[in-house]
C-alpha positions as CSV (number, residue, x, y, z in Angstrom):
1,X,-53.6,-21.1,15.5
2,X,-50.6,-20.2,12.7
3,X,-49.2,-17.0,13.1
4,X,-48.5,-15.4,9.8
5,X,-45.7,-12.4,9.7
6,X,-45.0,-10.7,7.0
7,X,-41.5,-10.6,6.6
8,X,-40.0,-7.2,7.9
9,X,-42.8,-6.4,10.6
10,X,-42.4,-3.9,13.4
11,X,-45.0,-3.6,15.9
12,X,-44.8,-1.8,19.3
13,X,-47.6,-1.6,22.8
14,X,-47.7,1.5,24.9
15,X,-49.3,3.1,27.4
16,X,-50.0,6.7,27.4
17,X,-51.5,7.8,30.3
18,X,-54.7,6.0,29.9
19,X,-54.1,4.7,26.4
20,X,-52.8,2.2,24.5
21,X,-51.1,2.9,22.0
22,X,-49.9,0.3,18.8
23,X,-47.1,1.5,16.4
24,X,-46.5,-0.6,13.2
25,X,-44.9,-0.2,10.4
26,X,-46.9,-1.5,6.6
27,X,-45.4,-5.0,7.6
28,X,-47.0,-5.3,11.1
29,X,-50.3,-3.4,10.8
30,X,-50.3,-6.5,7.3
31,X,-49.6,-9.7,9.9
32,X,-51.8,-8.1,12.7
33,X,-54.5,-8.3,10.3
34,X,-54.0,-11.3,9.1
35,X,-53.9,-12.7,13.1
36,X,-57.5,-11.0,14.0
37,X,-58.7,-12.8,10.7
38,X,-57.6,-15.8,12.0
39,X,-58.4,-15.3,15.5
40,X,-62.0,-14.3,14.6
41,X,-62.5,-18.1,13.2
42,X,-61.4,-19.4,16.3
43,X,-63.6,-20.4,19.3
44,X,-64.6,-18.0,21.9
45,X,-61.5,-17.7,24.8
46,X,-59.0,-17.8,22.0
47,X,-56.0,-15.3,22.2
48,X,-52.7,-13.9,20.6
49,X,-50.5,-13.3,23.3
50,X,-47.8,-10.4,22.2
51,X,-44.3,-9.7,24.1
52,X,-40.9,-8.5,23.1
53,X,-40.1,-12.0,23.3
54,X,-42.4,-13.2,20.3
55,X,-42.9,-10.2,18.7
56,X,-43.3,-6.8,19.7
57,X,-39.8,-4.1,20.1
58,X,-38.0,-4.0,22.4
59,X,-40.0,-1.4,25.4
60,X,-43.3,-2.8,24.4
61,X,-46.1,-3.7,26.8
62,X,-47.7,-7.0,26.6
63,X,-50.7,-7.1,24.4
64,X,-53.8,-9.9,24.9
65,X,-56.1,-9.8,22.2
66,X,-59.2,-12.4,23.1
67,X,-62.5,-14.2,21.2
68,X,-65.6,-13.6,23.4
69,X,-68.5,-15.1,22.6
């Protein structure tokens, strides 16, 4: 799968106590959406792996996103 970012993105995972929390600027919240539309058309056990060292700030917890059936 092609990962589209819009140019400028900021994006940033959190924990809370028991949440999680996602922080993006216009830019980010744009390309995330862009990735679940992709990722919906994908088959089931597909993922987007985020990390600071592909694409979250720096501080940011690693984020899964994955298909199920």
């Amino acid at each position: 799968m092609e990962m589209k970012w819009i140019d400028g993105f900021e994006i940033k995972v959190n924990d809370d106590n028991d949440e999680i929390v996602i922080s993006a600027n216009r830019e980010g919240l744009l390309s995330l959406a862009l990735q679940l539309a992709d990722l919906a058309d994908e088959p089931h056990g597909s993922h987007i792996h985020y990390d600071e060292d592909n694409s979250l700030e720096e501080g940011s917890k690693e984020l899964i996103i994955e298909k199920t059936e």
